[in-house]
Kinemage of the C-alpha trace (Angstrom):
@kinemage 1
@onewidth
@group {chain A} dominant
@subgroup {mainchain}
@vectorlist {calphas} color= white
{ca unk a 1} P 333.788 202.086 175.999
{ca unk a 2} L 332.123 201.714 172.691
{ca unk a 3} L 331.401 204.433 170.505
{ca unk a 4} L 327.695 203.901 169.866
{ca unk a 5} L 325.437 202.267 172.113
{ca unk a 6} L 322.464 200.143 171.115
{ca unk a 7} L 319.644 201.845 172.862
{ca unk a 8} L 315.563 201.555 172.568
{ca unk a 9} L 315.784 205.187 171.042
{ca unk a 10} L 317.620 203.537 167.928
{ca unk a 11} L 314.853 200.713 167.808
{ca unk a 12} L 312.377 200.947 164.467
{ca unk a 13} L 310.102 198.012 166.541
{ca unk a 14} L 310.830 195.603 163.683
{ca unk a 15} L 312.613 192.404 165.358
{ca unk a 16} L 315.095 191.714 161.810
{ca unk a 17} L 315.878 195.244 161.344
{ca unk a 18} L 316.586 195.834 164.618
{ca unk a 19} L 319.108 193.272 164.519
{ca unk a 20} L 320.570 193.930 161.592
{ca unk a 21} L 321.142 197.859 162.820
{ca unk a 22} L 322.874 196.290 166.191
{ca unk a 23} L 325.203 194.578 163.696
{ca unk a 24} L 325.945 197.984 161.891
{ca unk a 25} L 326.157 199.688 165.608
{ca unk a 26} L 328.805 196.775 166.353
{ca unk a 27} L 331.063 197.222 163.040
{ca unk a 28} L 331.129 200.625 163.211
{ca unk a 29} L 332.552 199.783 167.394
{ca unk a 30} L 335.420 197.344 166.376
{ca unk a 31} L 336.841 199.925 163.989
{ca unk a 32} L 336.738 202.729 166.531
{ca unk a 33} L 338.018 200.158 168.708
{ca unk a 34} L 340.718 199.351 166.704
{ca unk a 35} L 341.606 203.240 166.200
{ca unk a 36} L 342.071 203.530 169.596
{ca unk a 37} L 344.306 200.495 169.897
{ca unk a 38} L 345.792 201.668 166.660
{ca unk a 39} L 345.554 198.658 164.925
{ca unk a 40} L 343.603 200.189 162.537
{ca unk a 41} L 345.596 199.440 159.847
{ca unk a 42} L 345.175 196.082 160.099
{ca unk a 43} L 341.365 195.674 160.075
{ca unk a 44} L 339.886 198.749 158.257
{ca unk a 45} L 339.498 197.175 155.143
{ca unk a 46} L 337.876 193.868 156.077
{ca unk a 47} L 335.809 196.732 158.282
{ca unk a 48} L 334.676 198.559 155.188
{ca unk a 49} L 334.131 195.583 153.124
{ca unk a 50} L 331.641 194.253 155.852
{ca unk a 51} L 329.831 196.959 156.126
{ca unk a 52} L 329.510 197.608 152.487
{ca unk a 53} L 328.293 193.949 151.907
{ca unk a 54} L 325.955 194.083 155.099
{ca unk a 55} L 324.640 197.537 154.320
{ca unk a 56} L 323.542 196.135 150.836
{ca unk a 57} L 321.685 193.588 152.402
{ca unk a 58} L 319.698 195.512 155.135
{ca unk a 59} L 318.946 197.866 152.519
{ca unk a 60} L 317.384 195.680 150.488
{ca unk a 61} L 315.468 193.895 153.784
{ca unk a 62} L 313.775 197.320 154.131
{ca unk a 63} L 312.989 198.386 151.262
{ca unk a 64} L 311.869 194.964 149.996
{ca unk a 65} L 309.622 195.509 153.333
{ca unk a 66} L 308.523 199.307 151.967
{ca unk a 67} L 307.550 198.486 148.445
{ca unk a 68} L 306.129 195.563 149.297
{ca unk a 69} L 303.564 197.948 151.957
{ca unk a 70} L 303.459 200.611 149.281
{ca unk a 71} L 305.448 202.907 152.243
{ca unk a 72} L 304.943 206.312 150.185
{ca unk a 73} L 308.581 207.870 151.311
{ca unk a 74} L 310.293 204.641 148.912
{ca unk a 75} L 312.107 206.407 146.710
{ca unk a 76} L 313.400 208.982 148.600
{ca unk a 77} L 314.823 206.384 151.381
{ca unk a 78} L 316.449 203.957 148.713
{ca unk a 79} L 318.102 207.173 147.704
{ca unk a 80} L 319.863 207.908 150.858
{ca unk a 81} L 321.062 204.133 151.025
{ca unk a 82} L 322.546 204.659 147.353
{ca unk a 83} L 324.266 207.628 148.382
{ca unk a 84} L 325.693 205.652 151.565
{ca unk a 85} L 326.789 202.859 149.672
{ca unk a 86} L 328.128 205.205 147.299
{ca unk a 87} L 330.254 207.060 149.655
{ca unk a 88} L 330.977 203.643 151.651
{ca unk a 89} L 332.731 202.251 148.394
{ca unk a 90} L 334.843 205.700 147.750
{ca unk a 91} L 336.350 205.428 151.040
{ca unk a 92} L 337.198 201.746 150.132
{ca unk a 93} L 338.572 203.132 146.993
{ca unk a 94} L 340.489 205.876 149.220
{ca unk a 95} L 342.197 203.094 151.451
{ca unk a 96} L 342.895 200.786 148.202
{ca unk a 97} L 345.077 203.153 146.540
{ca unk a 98} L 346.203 204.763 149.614
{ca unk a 99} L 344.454 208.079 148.815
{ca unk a 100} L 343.247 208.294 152.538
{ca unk a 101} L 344.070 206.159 155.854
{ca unk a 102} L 340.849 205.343 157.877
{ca unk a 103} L 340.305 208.644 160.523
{ca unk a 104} L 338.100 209.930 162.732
{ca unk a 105} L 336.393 211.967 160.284
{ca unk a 106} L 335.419 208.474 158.374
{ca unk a 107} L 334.505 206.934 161.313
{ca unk a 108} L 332.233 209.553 162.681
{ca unk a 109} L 330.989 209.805 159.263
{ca unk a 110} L 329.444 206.078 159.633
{ca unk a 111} L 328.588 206.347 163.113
{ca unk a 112} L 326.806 209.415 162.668
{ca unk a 113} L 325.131 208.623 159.610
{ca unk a 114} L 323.667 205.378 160.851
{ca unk a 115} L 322.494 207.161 164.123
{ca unk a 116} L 321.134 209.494 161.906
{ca unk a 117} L 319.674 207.836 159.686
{ca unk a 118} L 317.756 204.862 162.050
{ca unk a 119} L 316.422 208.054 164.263
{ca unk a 120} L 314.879 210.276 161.337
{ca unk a 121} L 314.437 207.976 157.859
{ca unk a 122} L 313.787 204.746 159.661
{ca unk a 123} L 312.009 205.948 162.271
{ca unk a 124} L 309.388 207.082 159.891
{ca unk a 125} L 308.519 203.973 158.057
{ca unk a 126} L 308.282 202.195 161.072
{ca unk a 127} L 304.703 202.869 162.230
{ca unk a 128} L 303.854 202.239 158.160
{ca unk a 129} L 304.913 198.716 158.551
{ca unk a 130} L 304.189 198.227 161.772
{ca unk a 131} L 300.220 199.112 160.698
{ca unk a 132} L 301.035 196.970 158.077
{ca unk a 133} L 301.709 194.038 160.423
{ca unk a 134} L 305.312 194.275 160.298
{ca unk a 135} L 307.519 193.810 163.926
């Protein structure tokens, strides 16, 4: 069973973001899925990595979309995605020097921010750009 599920609740009505937050949804499942089948080890990394590299790009996909619109809550929704990324690349620095192993505290950490975030931040420049032709 995965950890998040992709649901219509998650959905910000915008075709490429929505795809790109199923790919988030679906890293953040093969590293609870390799928790559980302990093989952790082995794949948290390349995990991390991914998501830091894909995060930076769907960040920039929205908020190319939001300044582009004028969306008046910019600024303070590029600043959550720095302080993501920021925390995304300690926790790579954690596992590179051996600092921390990947847990369910990091994990739950990622799922629940993303959740988080798509339901309350994105969910509020979606009927911007959707007014603004956006889907």
């Amino acid at each position: 069973m995965a950890l998040l599920e992709w649901n219509d609740r998650l959905s910000v009505n915008i075709r490429e973001i929505d795809d790109q937050h199923k790919q988030l949804v679906g890293m953040v499942n093969r590293l609870h899925t390799a928790m559980k089948e302990g093989k952790a080890d082995t794949i948290s990394m390349q995990i991390v990595e991914d998501m830091k590299k894909y995060a930076a790009s769907h960040f920039a996909t929205e908020e190319r979309h939001m300044k582009t619109h004028g969306y008046p809550g910019y600024r303070e929704h590029k600043t959550e995605h720095e302080k993501f990324v920021a925390k995304v690349v300690q926790v790579e620095k954690d596992l590179r020097t051996g600092k921390c192993a990947m847990s369910m505290d990091i994990l739950n950490f990622l799922s629940n921010w993303l959740v988080d975030h798509i339901k309350g931040t994105d969910k509020k420049y979606s009927p911007f750009l959707n007014q603004a032709g956006i889907h």
